[in-house]
N, C-alpha and C positions, 0 to 999 in steps of 0.2 A: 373963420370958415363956417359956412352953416351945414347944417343938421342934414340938410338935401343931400351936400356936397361930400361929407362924410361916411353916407352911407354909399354913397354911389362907390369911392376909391374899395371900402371894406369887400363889396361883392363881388367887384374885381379881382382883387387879391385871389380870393377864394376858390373863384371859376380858376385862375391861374392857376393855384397848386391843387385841383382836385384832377385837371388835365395833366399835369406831368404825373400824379400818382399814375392813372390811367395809363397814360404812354408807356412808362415802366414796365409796368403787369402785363400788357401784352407783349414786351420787349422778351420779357421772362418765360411767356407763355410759349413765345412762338420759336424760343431757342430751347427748353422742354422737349415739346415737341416732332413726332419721326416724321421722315419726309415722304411725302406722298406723291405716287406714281402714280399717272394717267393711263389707265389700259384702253384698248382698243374695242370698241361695239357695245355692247350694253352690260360689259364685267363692272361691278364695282370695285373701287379703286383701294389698294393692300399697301398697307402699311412695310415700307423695307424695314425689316430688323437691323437693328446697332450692329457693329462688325466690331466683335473682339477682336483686338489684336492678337495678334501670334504669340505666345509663350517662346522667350530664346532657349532653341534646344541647342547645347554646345557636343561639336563631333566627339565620338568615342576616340582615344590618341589609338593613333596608326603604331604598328609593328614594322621597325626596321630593318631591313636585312644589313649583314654586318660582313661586307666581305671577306673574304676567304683569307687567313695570313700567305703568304708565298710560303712558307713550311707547309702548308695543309696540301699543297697541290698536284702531291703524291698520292693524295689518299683520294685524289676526286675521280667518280664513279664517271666513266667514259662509255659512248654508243658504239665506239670501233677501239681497237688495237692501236691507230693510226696517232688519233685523240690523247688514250692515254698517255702515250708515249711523249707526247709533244708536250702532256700538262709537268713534266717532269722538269722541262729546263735544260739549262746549262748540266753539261756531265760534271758529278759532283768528284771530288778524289776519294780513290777508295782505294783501301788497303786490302793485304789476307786475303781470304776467302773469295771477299766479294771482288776483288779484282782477278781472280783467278777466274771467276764464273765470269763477268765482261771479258775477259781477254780470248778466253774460248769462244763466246759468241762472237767476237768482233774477225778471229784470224778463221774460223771455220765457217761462219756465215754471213759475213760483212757484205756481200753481194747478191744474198737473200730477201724474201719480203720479210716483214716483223714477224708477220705469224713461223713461217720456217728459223728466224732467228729463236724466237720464243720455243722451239720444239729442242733445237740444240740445248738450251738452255733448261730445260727439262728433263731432258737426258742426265748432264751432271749431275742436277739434283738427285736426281731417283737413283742414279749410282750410289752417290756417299749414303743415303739412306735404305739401301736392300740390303747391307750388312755382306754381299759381294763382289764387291769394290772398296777402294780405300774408304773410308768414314769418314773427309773432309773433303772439301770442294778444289781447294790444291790438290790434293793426294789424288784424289779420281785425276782431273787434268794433267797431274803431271806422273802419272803409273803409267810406266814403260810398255811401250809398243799400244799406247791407243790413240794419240792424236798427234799426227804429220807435223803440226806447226812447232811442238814443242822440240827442241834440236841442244841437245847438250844437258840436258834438265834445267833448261828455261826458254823464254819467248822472245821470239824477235821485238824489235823497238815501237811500238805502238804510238802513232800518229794523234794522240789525248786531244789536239785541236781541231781536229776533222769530225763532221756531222755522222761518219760512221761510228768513230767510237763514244757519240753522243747517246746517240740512238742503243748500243751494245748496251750502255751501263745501264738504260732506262730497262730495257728489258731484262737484264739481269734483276733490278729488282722490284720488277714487277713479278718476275720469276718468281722470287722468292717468297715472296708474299702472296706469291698465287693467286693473284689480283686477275689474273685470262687465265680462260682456260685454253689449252690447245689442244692441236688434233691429235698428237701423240700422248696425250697423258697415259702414262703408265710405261712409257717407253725407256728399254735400257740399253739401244744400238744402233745405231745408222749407218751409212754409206752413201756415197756420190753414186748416183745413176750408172754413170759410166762401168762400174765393174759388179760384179755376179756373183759375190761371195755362196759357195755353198753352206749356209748357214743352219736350214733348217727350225728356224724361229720363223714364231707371228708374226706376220707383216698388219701395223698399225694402223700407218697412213704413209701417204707419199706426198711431199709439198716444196714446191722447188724441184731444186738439182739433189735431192736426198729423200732416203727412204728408211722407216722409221721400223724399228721390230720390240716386241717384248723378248 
């Protein structure tokens, strides 16, 4: 090979790898590089800034409500009488006392609204506890010569599957837990419309077919 011909291939080479260094470098340069917007009339042309990603922000944990046990649903706070009563359920069996305070509302005001139920049912109460009347909720109901229903020193057979005597036991003890208030509070006597007792006591309230006195 002559001397001509050897130099010619070397120069080659050279122009070859001095071009792809070249090509690189701008390859590098122009991926570097921020991208440039063309604006409108004679603004020069602004650089966009890199767009950081978003840092992941993870949600604070939610608070669960934890429904109500069906034991609790005596104690839930109702906008009417109507409400409460209905949050009670199925009439539960009740003994003593508390069957004595249902069986009075159920035979003396079963065909009353709640609230006139609820007022009978506060009448007992406030018996046994004014220290002038029996001192238990039997005793008041069944002390002689004050409630019609009672016949022999006990009560007729009370219908326990029927929505009145559902409804009696729920106010009974909402009664007692003074969960409403009614329009008779404080009351220790009543009477059906119908007759005129000369009585001489405070007249409370009147609701329904009954009228309510201290």
């Amino acid at each position: 090979m002559s001397l001509r011909l050897k130099a010619a291939i070397t120069a080659a080479f050279a122009l070859s790898a001095t071009a792809a260094v070249t090509a690189a470098d701008m390859s590098s340069a122009s991926e570097a590089a921020p991208s440039v917007v063309t604006l409108p009339g004679n603004q020069e042309p602004d650089q966009v800034p890199a767009v950081a990603k978003p840092a992941v922000v993870f949600a604070a944990p939610r608070e669960v409500a934890q429904p109500l046990n069906s034991s609790d649903s005596a104690d839930v706070r109702a906008d009417n009488l109507s409400a409460l009563v209905s949050a009670h359920g199925d009439a539960e069996t009740l003994e003593g006392d508390m069957r004595c305070l249902a069986g009075a509302v159920y035979f003396e005001s079963k065909g009353e609204s709640l609230e006139g139920q609820l007022a009978v049912a506060r009448v007992i109460i406030n018996r046994a506890k004014s220290g002038r009347f029996a001192n238990s909720l039997c005793g008041v109901v069944y002390q002689p010569g004050q409630f019609s229903f009672v016949r022999g020193g006990g009560m007729p057979t009370i219908r326990t599957a029927s929505e009145s005597w559902r409804r009696a036991v729920a106010i009974a003890q909402i009664a007692m837990k003074d969960a409403w208030d009614s329009a008779a509070e404080g009351a220790l006597f009543f009477h059906a419309r119908r007759v005129s007792p000369s009585w001489g006591k405070r007249q409370l309230a009147a609701i329904d077919n009954h009228i309510f006195y201290r």
